[in-house]
Backbone as CSV, one residue per row, in Angstrom:
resi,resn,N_x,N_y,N_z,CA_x,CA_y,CA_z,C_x,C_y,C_z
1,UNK,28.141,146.567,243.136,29.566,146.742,243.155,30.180,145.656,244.016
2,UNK,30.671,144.742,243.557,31.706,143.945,243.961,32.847,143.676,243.698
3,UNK,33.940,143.211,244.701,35.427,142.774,244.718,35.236,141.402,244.740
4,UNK,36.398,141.117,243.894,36.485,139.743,244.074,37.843,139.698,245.174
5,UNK,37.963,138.494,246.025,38.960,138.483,247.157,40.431,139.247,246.897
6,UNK,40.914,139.840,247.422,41.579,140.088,247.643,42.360,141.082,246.016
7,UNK,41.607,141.050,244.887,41.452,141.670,243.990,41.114,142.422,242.998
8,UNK,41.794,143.773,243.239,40.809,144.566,242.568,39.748,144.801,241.160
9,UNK,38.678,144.987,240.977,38.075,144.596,239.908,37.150,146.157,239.491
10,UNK,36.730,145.576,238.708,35.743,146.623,237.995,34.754,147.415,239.243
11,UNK,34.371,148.521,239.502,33.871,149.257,240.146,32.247,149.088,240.063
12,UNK,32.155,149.521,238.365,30.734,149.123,238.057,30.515,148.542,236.863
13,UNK,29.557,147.911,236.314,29.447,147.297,235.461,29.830,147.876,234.127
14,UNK,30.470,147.055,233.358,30.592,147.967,231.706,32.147,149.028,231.926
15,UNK,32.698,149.204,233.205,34.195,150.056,233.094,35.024,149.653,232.853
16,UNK,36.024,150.169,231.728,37.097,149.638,231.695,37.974,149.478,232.590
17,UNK,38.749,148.742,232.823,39.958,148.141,233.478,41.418,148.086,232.262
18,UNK,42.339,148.477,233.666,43.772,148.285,232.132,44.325,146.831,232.497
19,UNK,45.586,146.532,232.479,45.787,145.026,232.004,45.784,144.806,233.300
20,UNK,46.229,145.030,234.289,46.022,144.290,235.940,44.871,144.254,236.356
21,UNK,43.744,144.764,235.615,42.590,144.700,236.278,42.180,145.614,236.969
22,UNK,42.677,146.676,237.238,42.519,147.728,238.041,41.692,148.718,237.258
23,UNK,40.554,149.212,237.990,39.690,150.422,237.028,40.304,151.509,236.781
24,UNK,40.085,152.428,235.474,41.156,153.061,234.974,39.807,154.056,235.223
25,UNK,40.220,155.421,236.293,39.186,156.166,237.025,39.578,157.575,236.192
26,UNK,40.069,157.833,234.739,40.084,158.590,234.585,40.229,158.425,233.116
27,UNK,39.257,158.787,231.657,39.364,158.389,230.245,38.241,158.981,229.815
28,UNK,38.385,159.688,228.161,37.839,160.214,227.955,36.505,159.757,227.694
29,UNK,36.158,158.291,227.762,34.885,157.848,227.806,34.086,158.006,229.110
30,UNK,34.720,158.058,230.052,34.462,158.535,231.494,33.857,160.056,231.445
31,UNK,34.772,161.250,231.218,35.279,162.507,231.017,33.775,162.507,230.153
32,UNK,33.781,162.405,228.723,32.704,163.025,228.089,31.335,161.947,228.164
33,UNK,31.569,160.641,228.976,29.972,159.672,228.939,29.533,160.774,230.855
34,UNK,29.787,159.230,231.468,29.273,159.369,232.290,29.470,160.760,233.476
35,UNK,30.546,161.160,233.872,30.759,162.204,234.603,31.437,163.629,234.389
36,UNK,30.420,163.862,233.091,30.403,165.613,232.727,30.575,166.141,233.929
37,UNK,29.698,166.464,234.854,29.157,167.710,235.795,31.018,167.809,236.157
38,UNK,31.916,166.576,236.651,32.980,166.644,237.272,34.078,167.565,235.975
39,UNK,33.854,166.893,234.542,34.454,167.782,233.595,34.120,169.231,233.410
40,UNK,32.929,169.648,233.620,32.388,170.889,233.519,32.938,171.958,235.193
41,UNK,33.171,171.483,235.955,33.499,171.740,237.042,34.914,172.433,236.856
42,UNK,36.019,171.294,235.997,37.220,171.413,236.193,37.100,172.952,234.715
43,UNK,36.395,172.876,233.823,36.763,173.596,232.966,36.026,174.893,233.439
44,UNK,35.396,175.043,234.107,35.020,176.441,234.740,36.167,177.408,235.873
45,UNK,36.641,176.093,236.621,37.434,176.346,237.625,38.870,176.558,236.577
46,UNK,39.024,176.098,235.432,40.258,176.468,234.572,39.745,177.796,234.456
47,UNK,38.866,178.090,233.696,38.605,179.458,232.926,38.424,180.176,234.077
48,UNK,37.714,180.235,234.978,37.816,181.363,235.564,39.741,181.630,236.434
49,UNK,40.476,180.550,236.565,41.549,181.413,237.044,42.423,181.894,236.073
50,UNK,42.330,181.504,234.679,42.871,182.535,233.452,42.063,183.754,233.228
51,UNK,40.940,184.065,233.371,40.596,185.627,233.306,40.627,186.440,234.830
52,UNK,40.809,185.481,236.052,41.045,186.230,237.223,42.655,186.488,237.240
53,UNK,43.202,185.632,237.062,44.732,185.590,237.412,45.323,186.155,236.101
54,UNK,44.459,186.107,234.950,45.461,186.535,233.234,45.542,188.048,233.613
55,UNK,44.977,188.750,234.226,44.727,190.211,234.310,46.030,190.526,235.080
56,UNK,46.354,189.902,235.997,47.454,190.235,236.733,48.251,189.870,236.138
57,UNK,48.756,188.398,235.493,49.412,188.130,234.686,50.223,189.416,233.699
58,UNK,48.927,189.709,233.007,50.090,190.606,232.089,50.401,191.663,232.656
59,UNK,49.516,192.195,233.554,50.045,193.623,234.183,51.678,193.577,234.797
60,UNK,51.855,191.882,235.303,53.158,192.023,235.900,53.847,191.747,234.916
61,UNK,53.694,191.283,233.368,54.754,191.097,232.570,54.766,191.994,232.021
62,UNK,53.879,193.215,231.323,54.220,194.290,231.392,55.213,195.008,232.373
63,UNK,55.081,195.309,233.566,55.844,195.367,234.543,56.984,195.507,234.174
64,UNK,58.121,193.969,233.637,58.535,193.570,234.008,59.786,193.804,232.474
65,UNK,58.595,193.661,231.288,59.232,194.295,230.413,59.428,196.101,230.109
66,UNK,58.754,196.992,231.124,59.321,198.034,231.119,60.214,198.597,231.749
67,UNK,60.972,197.448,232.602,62.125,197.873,233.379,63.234,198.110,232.759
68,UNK,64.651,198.595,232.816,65.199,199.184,232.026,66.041,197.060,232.176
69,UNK,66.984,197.049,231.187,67.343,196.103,230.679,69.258,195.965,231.195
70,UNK,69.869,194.945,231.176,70.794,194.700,232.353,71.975,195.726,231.567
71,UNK,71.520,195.069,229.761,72.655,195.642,228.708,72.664,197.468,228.140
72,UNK,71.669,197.613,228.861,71.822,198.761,228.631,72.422,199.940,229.889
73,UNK,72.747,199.175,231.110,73.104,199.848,232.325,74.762,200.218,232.207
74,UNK,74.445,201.747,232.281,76.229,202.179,232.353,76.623,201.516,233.601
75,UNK,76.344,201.084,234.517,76.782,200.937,235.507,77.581,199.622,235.321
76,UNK,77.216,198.989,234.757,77.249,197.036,233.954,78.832,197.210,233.258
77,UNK,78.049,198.403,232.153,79.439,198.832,231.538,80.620,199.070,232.163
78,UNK,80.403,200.111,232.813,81.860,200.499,233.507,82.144,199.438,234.300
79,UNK,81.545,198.767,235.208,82.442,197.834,235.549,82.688,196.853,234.775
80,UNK,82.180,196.189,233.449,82.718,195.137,232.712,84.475,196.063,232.105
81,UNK,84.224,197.109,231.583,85.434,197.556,231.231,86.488,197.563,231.998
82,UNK,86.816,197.272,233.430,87.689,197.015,234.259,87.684,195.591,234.903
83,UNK,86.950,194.979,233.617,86.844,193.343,234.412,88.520,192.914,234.711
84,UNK,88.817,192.953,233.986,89.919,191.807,233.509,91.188,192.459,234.912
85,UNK,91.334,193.686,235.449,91.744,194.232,236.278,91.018,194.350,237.792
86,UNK,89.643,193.444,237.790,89.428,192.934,239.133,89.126,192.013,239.392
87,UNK,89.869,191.609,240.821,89.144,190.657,241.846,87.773,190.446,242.604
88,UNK,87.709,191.408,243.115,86.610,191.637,243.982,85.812,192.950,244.012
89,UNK,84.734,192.876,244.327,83.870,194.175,244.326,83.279,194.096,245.327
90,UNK,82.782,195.660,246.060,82.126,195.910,247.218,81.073,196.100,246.729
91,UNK,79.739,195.669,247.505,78.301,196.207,247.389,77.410,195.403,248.442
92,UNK,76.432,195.842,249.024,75.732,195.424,249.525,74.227,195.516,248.968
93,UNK,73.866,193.883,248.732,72.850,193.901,248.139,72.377,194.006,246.979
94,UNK,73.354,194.336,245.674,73.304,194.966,244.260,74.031,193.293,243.786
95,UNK,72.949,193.545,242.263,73.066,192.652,241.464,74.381,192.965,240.497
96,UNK,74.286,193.943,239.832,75.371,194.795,239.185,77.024,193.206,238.784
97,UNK,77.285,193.202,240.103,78.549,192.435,239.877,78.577,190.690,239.422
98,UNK,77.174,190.827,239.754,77.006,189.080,238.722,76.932,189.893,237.593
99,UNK,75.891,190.844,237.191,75.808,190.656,235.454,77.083,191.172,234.726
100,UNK,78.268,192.041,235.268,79.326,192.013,235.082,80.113,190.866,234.893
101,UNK,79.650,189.645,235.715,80.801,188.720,235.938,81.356,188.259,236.481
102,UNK,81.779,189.130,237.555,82.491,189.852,238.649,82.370,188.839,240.304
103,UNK,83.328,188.608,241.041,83.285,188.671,242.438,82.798,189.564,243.860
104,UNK,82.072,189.457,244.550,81.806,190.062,245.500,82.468,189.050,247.010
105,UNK,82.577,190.380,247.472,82.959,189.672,248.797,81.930,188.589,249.708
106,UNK,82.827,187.685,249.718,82.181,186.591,250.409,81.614,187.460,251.907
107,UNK,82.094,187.195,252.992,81.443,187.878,253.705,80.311,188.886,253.839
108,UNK,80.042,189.704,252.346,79.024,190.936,252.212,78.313,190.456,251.275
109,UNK,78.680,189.549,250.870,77.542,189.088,249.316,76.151,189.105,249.903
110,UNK,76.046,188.822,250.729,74.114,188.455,251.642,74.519,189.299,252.936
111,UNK,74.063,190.390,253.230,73.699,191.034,254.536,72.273,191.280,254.893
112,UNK,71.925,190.164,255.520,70.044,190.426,255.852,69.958,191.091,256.940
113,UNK,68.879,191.897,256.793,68.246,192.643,258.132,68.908,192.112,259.451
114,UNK,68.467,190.569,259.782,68.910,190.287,260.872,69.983,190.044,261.172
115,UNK,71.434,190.020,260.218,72.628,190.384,260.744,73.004,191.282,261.193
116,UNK,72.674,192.842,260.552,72.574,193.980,260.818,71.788,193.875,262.296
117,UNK,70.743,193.871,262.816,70.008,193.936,264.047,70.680,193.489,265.495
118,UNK,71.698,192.513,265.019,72.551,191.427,265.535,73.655,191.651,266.121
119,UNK,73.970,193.134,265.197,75.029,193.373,265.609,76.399,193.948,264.450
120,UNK,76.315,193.476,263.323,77.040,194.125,262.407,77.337,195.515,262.691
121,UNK,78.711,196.168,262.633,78.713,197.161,262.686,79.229,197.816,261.229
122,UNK,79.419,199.679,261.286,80.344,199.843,259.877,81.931,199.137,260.298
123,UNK,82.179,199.806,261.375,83.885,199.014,261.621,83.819,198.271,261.115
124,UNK,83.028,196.727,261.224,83.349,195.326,260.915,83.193,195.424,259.253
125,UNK,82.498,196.357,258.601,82.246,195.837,257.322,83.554,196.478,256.617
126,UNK,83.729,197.520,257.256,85.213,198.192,256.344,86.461,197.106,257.101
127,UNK,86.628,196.658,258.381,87.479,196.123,258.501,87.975,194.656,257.465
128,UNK,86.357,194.457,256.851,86.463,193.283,255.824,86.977,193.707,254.368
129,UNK,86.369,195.060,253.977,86.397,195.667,253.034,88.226,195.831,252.978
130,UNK,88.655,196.403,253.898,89.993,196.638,253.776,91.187,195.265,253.387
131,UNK,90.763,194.059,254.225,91.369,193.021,253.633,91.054,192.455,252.799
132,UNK,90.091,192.822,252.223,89.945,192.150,250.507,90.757,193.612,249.502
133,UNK,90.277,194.189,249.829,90.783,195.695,248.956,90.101,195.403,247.431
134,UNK,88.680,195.652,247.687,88.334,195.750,245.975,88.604,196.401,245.093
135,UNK,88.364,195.900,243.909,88.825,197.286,242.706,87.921,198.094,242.626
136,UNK,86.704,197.258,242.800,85.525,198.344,242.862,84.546,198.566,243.885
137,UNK,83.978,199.000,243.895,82.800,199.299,245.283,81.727,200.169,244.639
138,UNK,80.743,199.493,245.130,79.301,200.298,244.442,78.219,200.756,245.972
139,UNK,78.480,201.831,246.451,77.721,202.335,246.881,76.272,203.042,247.248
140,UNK,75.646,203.400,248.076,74.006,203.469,247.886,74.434,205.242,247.880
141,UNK,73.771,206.093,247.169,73.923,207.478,247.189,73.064,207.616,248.190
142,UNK,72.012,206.990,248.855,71.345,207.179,249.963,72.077,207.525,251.595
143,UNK,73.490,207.424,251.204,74.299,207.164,252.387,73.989,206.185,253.485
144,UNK,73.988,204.849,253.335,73.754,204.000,254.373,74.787,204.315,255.669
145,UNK,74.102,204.179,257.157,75.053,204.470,258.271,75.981,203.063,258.030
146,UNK,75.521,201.873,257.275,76.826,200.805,257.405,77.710,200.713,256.822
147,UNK,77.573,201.945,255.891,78.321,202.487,254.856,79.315,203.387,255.091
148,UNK,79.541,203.976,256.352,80.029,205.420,256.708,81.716,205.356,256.332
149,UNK,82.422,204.156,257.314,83.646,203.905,256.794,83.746,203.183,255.456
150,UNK,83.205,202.787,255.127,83.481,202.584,253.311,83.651,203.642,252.311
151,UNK,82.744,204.982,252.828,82.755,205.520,251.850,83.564,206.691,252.343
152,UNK,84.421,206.839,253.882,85.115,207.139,253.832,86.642,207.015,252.969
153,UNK,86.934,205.582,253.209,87.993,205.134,252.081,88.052,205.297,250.742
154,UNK,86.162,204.859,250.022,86.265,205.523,248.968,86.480,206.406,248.347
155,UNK,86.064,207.520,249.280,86.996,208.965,248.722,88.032,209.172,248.682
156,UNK,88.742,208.862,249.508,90.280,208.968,249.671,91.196,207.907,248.646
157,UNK,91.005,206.842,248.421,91.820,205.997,247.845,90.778,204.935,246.396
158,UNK,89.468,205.933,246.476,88.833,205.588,244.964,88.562,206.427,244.079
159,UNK,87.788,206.753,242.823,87.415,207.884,241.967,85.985,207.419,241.453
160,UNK,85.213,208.309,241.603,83.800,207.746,241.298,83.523,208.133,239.868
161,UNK,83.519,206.822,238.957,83.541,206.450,237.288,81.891,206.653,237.334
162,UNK,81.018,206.314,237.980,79.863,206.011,237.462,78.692,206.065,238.358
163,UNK,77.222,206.992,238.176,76.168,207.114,238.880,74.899,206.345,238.217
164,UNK,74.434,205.601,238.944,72.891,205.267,238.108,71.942,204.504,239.168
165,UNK,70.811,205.292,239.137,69.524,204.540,239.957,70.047,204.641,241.318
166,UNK,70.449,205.310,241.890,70.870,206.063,243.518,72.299,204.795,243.815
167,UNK,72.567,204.527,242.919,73.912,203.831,242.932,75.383,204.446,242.657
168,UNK,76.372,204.648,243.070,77.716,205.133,243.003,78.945,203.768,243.144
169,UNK,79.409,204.312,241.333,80.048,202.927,241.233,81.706,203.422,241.309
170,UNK,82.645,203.449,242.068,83.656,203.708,242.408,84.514,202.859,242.624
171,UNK,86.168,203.071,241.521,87.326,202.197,240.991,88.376,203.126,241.918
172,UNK,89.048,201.850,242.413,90.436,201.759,243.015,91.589,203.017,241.645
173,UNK,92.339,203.853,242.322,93.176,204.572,241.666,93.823,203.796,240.989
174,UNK,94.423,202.945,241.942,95.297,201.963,241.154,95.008,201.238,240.132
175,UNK,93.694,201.123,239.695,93.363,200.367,238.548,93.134,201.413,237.825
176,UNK,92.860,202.342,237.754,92.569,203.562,237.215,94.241,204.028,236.543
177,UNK,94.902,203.635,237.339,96.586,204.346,236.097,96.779,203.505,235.175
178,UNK,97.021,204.402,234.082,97.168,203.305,232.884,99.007,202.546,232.998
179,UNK,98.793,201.815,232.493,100.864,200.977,232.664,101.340,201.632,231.288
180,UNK,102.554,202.681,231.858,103.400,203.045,230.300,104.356,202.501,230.325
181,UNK,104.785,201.876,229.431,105.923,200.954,228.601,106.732,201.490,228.249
């Protein structure tokens, strides 16, 4: 095995090189002549992580196709049917108001653990809640404590249209009267 100065050349005798001269360290004359054991290596290490990993594979796409589906959620529904009559929606943590369409409050769109830990209180979240004034608000039926003044207001000045998957989806009155002409 020799270099010629300062340029790269053939490795070993008889290898191809592409047009700069440089050995081309990877071709199927390579692959199926001289260094099987390295091809046989890679195709074992393929196959075995498709029958180790395919098993999980489908179990999670199974999974994933037995979950219930976005178009079939009353919850989706009722709030698309009052799209056009809202701005903003309350929720913490719920997808619901993207697949609607819909706005969520900037401030509540992302509440992670460690804001909450930090210091968030309910005051602060209804004090936000109140100056946006959503049309809608989707609540946890679990009763969250950061929830307490929200869902105080909601009773008083909302009507709860819709329950699904420990969710409570509740519209502003005011969007709720119809306009007579």
């Amino acid at each position: 095995m020799t270099r010629s100065a300062g340029r790269p050349g053939p490795q070993q005798p008889g290898m191809k090189t592409c047009a700069k001269n440089f050995p081309i360290t990877w071709s199927f004359q390579r692959a199926l002549g001289r260094d099987v054991p390295a091809l046989s290596v890679s195709v074992a290490l393929g196959v075995l992580l498709i029958f180790s990993g395919g098993s999980r594979l489908t179990s999670e796409v199974r999974l994933v196709r037995g979950l219930p589906s976005v178009s079939g959620s009353a919850l989706v529904k009722a709030m698309m049917q009052r799209a056009d009559r809202t701005s903003w929606v309350y929720t913490i943590g719920d997808m619901y108001p993207f697949h609607a369409g819909l706005k969520v409050i900037p401030e509540l769109a992302v509440v992670p653990a460690k804001r909450v830990w930090s210091g968030l209180t309910a005051e602060q979240v209804l004090e936000i809640v109140k100056k946006y004034r959503p049309e809608q608000m989707i609540l946890s039926a679990r009763r969250l404590p950061l929830e307490e003044g929200v869902r105080q207001l909601a009773e008083a000045e909302y009507e709860l249209v819709c329950e699904e998957r420990e969710r409570e989806l509740y519209v502003a009155k005011w969007v709720l009267v119809k306009v007579v002409n």
